[in-house]
N, C-alpha and C positions, 0 to 999 in steps of 0.2 A: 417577458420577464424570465421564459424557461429560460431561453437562451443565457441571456446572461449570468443566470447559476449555471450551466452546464460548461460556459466557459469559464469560468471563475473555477473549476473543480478540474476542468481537462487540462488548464494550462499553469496551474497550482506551480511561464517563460518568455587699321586704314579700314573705315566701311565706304561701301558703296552703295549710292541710293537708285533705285531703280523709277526712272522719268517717263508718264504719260506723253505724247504725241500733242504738242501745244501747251505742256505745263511748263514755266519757268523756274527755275533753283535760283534763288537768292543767297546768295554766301555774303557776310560783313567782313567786312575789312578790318584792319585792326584797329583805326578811331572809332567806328562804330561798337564795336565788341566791346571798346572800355565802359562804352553807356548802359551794357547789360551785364552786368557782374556776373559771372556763375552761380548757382542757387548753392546754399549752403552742402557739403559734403554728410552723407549719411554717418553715423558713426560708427566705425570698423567692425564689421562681424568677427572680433576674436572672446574667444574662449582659452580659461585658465583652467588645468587641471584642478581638481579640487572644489571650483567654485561652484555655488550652486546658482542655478538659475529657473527662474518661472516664465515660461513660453508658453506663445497665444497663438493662435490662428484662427481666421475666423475664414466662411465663406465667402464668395466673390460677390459682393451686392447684398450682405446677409444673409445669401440662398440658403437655404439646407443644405448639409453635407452627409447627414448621416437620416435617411428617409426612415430605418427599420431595423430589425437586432442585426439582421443580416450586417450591414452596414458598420455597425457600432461593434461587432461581433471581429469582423476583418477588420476591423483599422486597431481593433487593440490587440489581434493579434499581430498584424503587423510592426508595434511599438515591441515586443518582445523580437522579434527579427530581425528590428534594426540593433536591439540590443547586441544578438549576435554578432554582425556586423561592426558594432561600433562600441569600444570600449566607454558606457553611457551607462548609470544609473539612475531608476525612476523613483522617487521617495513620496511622489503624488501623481494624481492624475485624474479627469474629469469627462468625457466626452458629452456635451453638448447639440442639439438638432443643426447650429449653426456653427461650433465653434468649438476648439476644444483649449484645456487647461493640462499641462506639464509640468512638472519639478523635477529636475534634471540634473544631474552631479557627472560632468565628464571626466572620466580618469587619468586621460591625456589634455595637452593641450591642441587646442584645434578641433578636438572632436566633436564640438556642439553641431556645427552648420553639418559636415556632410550626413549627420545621426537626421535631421531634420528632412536636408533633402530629399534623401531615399522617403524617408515615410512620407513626405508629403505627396512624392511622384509615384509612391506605390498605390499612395486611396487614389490620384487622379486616372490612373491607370485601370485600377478596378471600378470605379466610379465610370467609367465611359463606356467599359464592358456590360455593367451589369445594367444602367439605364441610358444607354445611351448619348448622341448629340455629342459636341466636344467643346474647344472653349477653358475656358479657366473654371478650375474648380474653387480654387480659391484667392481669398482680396489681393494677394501678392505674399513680398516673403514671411517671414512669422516675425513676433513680438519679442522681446527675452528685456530682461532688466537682471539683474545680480543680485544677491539676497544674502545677508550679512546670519550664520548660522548661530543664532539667540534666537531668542523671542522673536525678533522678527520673521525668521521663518516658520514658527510655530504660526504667528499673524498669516502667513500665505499659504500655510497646510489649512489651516482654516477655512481661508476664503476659497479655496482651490475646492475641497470638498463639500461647501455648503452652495455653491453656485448654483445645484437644481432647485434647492430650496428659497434663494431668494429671488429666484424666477417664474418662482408659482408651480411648479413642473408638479413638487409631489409637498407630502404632508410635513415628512421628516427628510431630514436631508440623507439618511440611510436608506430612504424607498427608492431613492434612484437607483439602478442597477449597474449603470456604466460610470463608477468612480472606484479608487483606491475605498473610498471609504464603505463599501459594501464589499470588498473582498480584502480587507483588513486581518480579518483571522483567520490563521494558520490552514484553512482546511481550500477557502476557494481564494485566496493570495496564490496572485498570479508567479512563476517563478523569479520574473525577471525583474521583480520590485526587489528595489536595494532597504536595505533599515535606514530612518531618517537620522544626523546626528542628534538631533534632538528628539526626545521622546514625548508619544504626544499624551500622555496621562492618562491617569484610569480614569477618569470621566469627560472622556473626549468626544462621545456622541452628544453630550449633553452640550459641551464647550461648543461643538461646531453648531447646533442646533438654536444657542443663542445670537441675538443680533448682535453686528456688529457695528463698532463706533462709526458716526460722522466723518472723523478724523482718521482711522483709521482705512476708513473704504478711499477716503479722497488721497491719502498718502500713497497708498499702493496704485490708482488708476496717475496720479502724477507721475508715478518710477515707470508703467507700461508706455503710457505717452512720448515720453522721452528716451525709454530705458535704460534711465536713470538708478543708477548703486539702492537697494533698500535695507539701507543700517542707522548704526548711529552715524553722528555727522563726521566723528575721526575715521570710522571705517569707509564711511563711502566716500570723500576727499583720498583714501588708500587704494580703494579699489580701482576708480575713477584713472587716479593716475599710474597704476597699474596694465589697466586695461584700456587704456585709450579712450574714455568717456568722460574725460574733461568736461567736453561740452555741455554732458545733459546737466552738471552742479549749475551752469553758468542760465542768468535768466534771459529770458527771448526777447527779438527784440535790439536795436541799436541802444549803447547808454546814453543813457540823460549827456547835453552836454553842460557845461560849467554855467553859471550864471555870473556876468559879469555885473562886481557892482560897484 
């Protein structure tokens, strides 16, 4: 736990496939290939200046990523360096044993993904050095959904800062040492935390410390799922077609066809 006050105070910032010896390549032809349709296309990693977004990433097999302060210590410094790097505001932030939690406001557009790569290849990088073995350190690329700035992102400053606590980790969701919401005042606020637009009120440990709805937990892991817009239904129908995520409004799934009667 020193650790994490002493950071909280010091940083106050054409392929070709390569063939075994008696294996055969099988290539389809093109009647065959109409019988396998291509899998659905992921939906576009783009990013809008202004918008805000909550980014996930977890460990590769739900390994641990962060074993100790040390650990937890370098990767939120490193979230301040990509700041440098990358015109990228953090308004939350959570570090988790397996996974970690983001709220991210880029100030260009396009800045989201390379703000992310660098940090991710930074922990894998020190991640290999300091325990060794190699291999993925993490599930693949990260999560993001879009977050309509009301209430609704008060809901995911919320969730973002009480995530040690509904994991059993500690008592109060302030005991965890590696979130926004332990270096929240002016003295170990890290430099490179931007102000949220929305304010989170004077009784916001109390607010995060309470549980959250049914509905509310299942509406926000349905926007992660799909990363899917999380507003009202005009704004995310806006953003959606905005930002090329059409698809996540749309339900899964072939539609129903007609019944003939």
């Amino acid at each position: 736990m020193g650790d994490a006050h002493e950071y909280c105070i010091r940083h106050s910032a054409a392929r070709t496939f390569p063939r075994e010896k008696g294996v055969r390549l099988l290539f389809l032809t093109s009647p065959a290939r109409a019988r396998y349709p291509p899998p659905m296309p992921r939906p576009p990693r783009q990013s809008a200046a202004g918008t805000i977004y909550h980014v996930l990433n977890r460990g590769n097999g739900q390994a641990t990523v962060f074993h100790d302060d040390g650990d937890y210590a370098a990767f939120a410094a490193s979230v301040g360096d990509a700041c440098e790097r990358r015109p990228v505001g953090v308004l939350a932030w959570c570090l988790m044993p397996n996974h970690f939690h983001l709220v991210l406001q880029p100030a260009l557009d396009g800045a989201l993904s390379p703000f992310m790569q660098w940090l991710m290849t930074a922990h894998v990088r020190r991640y290999h050095r300091r325990h060794g073995g190699g291999g993925h350190v993490w599930q693949g690329r990260y999560r993001s959904f879009p977050v309509q700035a009301d209430d609704h992102l008060t809901t995911v400053l919320r969730y973002v800062e009480r995530n040690p606590l509904r994991a059993g980790l500690v008592a109060r969701a302030e005991g965890w040492p590696w979130s926004s919401l332990r270096c929240c005042d002016d003295v170990r606020r890290p430099t490179w935390m931007a102000d949220s637009p929305v304010a989170r009120g004077r009784d916001w440990l109390e607010f995060v410390n309470a549980a959250q709805t049914d509905g509310e937990l299942e509406a926000l892991r349905g926007a992660l799922a799909r990363g899917r817009p999380y507003g009202q239904r005009d704004w995310q129908v806006a953003a959606a077609e905005r930002l090329g995520l059409e698809s996540t409004l749309r339900s899964r799934g072939r539609p129903r066809k007609a019944v003939e009667k």
